[in-house]
C-alpha positions in Angstrom: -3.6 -4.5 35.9 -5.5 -3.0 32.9 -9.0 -4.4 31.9 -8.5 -6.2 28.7 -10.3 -4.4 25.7 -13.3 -6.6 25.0 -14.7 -4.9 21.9 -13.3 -2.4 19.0 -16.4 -0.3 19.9 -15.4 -0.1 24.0 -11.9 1.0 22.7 -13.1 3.7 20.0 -15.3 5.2 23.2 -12.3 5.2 25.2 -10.1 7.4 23.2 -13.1 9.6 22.2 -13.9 10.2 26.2 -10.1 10.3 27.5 -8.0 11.2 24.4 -7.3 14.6 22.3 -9.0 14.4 19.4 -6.2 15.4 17.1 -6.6 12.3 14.7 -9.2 11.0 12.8 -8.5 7.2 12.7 -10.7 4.4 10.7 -13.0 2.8 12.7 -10.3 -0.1 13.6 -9.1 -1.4 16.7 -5.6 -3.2 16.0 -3.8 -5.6 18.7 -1.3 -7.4 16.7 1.0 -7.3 13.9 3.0 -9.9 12.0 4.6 -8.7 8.9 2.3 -7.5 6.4 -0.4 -8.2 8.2 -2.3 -6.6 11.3 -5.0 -7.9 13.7 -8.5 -6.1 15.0 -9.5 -7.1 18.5 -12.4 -9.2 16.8 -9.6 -11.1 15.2 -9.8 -10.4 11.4 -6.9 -10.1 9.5 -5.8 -7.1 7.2 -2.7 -6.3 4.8 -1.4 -2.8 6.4 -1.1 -0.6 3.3 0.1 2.4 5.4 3.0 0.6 7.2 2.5 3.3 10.1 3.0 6.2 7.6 6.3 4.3 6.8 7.8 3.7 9.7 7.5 -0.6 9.6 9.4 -1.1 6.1 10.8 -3.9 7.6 6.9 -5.3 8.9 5.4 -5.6 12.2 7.2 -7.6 14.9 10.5 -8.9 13.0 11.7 -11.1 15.1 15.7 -9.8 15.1 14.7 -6.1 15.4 12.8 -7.6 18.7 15.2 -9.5 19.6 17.9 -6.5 19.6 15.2 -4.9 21.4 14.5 -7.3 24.3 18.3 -8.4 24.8 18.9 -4.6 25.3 16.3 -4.0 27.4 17.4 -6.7 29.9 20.5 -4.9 29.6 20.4 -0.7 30.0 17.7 1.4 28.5 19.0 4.8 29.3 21.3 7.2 30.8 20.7 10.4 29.2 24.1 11.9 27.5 25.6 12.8 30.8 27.3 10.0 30.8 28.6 7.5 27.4 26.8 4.2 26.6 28.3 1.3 25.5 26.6 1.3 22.5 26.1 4.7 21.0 29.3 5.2 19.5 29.3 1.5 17.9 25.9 2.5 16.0 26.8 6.2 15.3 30.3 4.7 13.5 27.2 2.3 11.7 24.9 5.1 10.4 27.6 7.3 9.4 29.5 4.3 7.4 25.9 3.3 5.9 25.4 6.7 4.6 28.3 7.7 4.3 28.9 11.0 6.2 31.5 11.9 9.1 29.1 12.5 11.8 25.5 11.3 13.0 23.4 13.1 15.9 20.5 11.1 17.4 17.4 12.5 18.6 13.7 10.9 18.5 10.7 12.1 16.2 11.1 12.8 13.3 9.9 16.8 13.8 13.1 17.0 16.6 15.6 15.8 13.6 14.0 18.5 11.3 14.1 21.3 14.4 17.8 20.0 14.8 18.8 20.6 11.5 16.9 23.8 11.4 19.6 24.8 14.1 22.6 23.3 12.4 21.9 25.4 9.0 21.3 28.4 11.0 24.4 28.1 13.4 26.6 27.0 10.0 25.2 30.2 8.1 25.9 32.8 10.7 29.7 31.1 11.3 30.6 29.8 8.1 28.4 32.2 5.5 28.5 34.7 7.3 25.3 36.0 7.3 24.3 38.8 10.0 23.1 37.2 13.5 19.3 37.0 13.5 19.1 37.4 9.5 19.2 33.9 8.1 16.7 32.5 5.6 16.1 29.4 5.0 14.3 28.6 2.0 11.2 25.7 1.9 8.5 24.6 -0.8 4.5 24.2 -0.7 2.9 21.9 0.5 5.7 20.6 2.7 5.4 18.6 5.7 8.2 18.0 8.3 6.2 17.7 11.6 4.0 19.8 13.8 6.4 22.0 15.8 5.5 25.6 16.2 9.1 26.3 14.3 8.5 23.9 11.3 4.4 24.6 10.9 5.9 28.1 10.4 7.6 27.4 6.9 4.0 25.0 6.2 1.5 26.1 3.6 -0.9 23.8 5.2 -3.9 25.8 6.4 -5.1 23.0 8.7 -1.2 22.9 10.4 -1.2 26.4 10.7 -4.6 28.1 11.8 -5.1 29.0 15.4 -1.4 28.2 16.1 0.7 31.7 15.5 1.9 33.6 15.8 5.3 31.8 13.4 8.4 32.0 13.3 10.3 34.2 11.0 13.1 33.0 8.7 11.5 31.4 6.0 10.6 31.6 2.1 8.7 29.3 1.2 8.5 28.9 -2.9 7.0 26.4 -5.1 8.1 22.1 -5.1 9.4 21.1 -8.7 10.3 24.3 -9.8 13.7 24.9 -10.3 13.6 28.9 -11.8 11.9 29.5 -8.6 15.1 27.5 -6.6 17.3 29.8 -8.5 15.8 33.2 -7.4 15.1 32.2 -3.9 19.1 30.6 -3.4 20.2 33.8 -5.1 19.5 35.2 -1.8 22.8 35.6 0.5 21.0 35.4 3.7 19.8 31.6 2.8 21.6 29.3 4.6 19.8 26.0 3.6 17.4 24.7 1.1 14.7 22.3 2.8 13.1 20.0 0.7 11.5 16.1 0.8 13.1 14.4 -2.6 9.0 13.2 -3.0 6.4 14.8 -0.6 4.9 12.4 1.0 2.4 13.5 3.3 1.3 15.9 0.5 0.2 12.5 -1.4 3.2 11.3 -2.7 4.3 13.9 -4.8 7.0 12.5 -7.1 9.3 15.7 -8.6 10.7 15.4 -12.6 13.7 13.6 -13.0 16.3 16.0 -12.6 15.0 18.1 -10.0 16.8 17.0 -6.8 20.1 17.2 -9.0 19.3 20.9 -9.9 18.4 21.5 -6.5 21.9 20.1 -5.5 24.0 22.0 -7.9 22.1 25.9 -7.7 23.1 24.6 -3.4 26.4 24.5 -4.3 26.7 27.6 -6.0 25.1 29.6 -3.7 26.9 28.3 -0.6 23.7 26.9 0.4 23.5 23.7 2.5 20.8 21.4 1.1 18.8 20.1 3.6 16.8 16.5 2.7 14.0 15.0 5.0 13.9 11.5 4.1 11.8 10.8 7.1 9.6 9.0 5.0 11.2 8.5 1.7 14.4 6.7 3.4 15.3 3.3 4.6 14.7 1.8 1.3 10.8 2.6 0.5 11.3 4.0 -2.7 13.7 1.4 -4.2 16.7 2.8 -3.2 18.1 2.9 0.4 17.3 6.9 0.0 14.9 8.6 -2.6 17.8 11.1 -3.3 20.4 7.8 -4.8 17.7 8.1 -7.3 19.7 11.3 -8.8 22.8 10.5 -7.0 22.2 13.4 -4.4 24.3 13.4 -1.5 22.4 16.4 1.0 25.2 18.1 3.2 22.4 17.6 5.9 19.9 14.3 5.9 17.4 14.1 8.0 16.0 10.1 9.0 13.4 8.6 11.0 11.0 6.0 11.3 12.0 3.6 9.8 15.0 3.4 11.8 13.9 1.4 14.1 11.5 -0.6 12.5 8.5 0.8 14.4 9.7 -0.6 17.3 10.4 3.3 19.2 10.7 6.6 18.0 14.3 7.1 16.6 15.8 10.1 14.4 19.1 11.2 12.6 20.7 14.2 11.8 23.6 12.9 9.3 26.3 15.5 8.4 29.9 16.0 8.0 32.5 17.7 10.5 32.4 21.1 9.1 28.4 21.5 9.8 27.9 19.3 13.0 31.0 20.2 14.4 29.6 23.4 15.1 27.6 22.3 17.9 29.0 23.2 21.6 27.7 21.1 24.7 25.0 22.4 26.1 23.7 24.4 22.7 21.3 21.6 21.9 20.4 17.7 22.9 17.4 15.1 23.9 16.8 13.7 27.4 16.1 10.6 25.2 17.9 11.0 22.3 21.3 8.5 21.7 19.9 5.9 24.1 21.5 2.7 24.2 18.0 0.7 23.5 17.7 3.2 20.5 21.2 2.0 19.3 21.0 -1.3 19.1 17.3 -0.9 17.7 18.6 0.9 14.8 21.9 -1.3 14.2 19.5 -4.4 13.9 16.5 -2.5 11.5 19.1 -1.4 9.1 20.8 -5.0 9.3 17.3 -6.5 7.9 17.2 -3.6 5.2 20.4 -4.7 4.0 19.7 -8.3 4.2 17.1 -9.1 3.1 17.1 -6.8 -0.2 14.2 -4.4 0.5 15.0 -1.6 -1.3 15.5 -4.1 -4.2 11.8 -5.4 -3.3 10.6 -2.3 -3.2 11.5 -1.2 -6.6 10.8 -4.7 -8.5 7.2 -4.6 -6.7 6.6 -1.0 -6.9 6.4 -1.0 -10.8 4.4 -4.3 -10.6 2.2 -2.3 -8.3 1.5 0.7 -10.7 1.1 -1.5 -13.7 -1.9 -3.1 -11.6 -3.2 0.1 -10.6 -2.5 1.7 -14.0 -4.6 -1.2 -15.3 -7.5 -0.7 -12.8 -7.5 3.1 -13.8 -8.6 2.3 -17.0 -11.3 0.3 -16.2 -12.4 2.7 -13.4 -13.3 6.5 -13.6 -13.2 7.1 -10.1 -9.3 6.7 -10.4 -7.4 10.4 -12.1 -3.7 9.5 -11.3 -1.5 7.0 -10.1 2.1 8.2 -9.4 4.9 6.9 -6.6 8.1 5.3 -6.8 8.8 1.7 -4.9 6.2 1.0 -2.5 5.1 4.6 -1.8 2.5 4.8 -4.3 -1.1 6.8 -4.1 -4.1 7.0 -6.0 -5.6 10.2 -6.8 -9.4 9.7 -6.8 -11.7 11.7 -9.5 -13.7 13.7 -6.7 -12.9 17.2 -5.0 -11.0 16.8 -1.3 -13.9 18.0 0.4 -15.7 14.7 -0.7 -16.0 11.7 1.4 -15.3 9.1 -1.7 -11.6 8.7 -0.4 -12.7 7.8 2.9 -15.8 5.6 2.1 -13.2 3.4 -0.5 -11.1 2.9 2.5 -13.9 1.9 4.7 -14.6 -0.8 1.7 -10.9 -1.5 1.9 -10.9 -2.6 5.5 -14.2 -4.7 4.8 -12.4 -6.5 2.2 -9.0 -6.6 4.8 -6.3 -4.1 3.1 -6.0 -0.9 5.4 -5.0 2.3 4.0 -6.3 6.1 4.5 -6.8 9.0 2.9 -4.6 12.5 2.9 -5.4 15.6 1.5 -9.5 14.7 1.1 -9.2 13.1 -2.5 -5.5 10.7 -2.7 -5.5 7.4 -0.9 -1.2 6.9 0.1 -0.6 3.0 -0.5 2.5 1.9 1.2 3.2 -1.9 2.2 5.9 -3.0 4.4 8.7 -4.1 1.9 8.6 -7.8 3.1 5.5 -8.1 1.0 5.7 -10.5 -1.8 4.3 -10.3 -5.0 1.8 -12.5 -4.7 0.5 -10.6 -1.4 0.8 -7.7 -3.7 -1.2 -9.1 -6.3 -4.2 -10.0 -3.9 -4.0 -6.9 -2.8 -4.6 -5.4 -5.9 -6.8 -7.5 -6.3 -9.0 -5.8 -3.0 -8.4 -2.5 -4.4 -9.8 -3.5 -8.0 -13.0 -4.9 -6.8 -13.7 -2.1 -4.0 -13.1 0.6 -7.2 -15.1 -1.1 -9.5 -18.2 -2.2 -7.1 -18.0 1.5 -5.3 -20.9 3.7 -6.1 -20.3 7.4 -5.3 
């Protein structure tokens, strides 16, 4: 057996000695989550206001997402695709009847459902487009971010993705987010076979497009035989208010991309959604996951989107969102060290009044996590604040209520 951990600090050197050192985490040893709340070693309580980057909407540990989990388990776990599950086929029919498309492909991470639909575009462009093999384009915006695969860091304007890692693949225009002139140069294009875009960016710090943008992006797809391509990774499974950011503008992507919150944080599941035409297109043996389609993963994903569905979050995330922004909005005027609030449902950030190379993000979080609320910066200067969607409005209210006295007692 393992050594219990008996301090944060014995953990911390753990990781340092036997871990890569490819995250930067707050000084905070968690061991167990309930809700909207997690647990250090030492026992003290926080509100998580990161929600593992969105991947718990439906909060830590609910109990009929573990259940699905654990009766499964007992059951089968896997059998790799050489051979049908008894379950894959019920929750494919499930996903593609919740979203509404003809045909769902299961893989893991979120960066394999991105890579995945990178092939599907490509394949449906040089047999359906007819663009010359080798020659297609497909066309993504700054400051993206769809994973850490050397293929998707190659279409990233990320300097900190992308340095030391080439050399990148070819294939890619990369033109600026919000911008819909520059959408309609770029699809003019007749190499581009897809248009890849996140309806808000939210790695980039929540990132929230005008009103009309994903529509635009939509139609100029559709006139240029383009297929539109939308990671909703993180802005899916009812975070923003709606069960996708794209119902916003009543956006259906010919290609939608889905992960985390799938399974409730429970284990890495991801979608490729699509109709016949597009995944059709894919022969045995041209592309597939050891992993990917399991039968624990199907039943996992049947039971998160259950809770979605019954227990209204998408609704609480868009009633509690506003209530959320009004706080902050109110804070900001009391406070200089706040430039911006934007987001839409419960992902939300704060844009603090300092350069990114400054350490002001990082030390309010540090005051957050004294005060029991985690969160953590992106991008230097914006602080992303994103509760599971079983939070109430009172929770959100004390939570605000951290937030407002770290800001207003934080000295720079």
């Amino acid at each position: 057996m393992v050594a219990a951990i008996s301090s944060s600090q014995e953990a911390i050197e753990l990781e340092a000695k036997y871990g890569a050192h490819n995250y930067h985490p707050l000084p905070v040893v968690l061991n167990k989550g309930e809700g909207v709340f997690l647990w250090d070693v030492e026992g003290k309580r926080y509100y998580d206001f990161l929600s593992a980057y969105s991947a718990v909407n439906q909060g830590h540990g609910h109990p009929r997402i573990i259940n699905a989990l654990i009766d499964q388990a007992k059951e089968l776990t896997l059998t790799s695709r050489a051979f049908y599950n008894d379950k894959l086929g019920a929750a494919e029919k499930y996903v593609c009847e919740t979203f509404g498309y003809e045909k769902a492909l299961f893989m893991n991470s979120g960066a394999e459902a991105n890579e995945s639909a990178i092939k599907l575009a490509r394949k449906w462009g040089y047999l359906k487009k007819g663009i010359a093999d080798n020659e297609a384009v497909i066309v993504a915006v700054m400051k993206n971010f769809h994973g850490r695969t050397t293929t998707i860091i190659s279409a990233s304007t990320d300097p900190l993705a992308r340095k030391n890692f080439g050399p990148f693949m070819p294939g890619f225009e990369i033109v600026a987010y919000d911008d819909v002139s520059a959408l309609q140069k770029a699809l003019s294009n007749p190499k581009v076979c897809g248009l890849w875009i996140e309806p808000i960016q939210g790695e980039a710090g929540v990132y929230v497009p005008q009103e009309g943008y994903l529509k635009a992006a939509a139609d100029l797809c559709k006139k240029h035989n383009v297929l539109l391509m939308m990671d909703e990774i993180q802005t899916g499974i009812a975070r923003t208010g709606k069960m996708l950011a794209s119902d916003h503008e009543e956006v259906r992507p010919d290609l939608l991309i889905l992960g985390k919150a799938l399974s409730g944080g429970v284990l890495p599941i991801s979608l490729v959604l699509a109709d016949d035409e597009i995944m059709l297109l894919l022969k045995p043996g041209e592309h597939g996951s050891t992993f990917g389609g399991n039968p624990l993963a199907a039943a996992v994903v049947m039971a998160a989107l259950e809770v979605v569905k019954d227990e209204n979050l998408a609704a609480n995330a868009e009633r509690l969102g506003r209530v959320f922004r009004d706080r902050m909005n109110a804070i900001k005027a009391k406070s200089d060290l706040i430039s911006l609030v934007r987001g839409k449902g419960l992902l939300n950030a704060i844009v603090i009044n300092d350069s990114p190379e400054s350490e002001t993000a990082w030390n309010l979080c540090l005051k957050f996590a004294e005060k029991g609320l985690l969160a953590k910066p992106t991008h230097g200067n914006i602080i992303r604040l994103a509760p599971p969607l079983v939070i109430t409005e009172e929770q959100i209210h004390e939570c605000c209520d951290i937030i407002e006295s770290c800001l207003l007692a934080f000295r720079k």
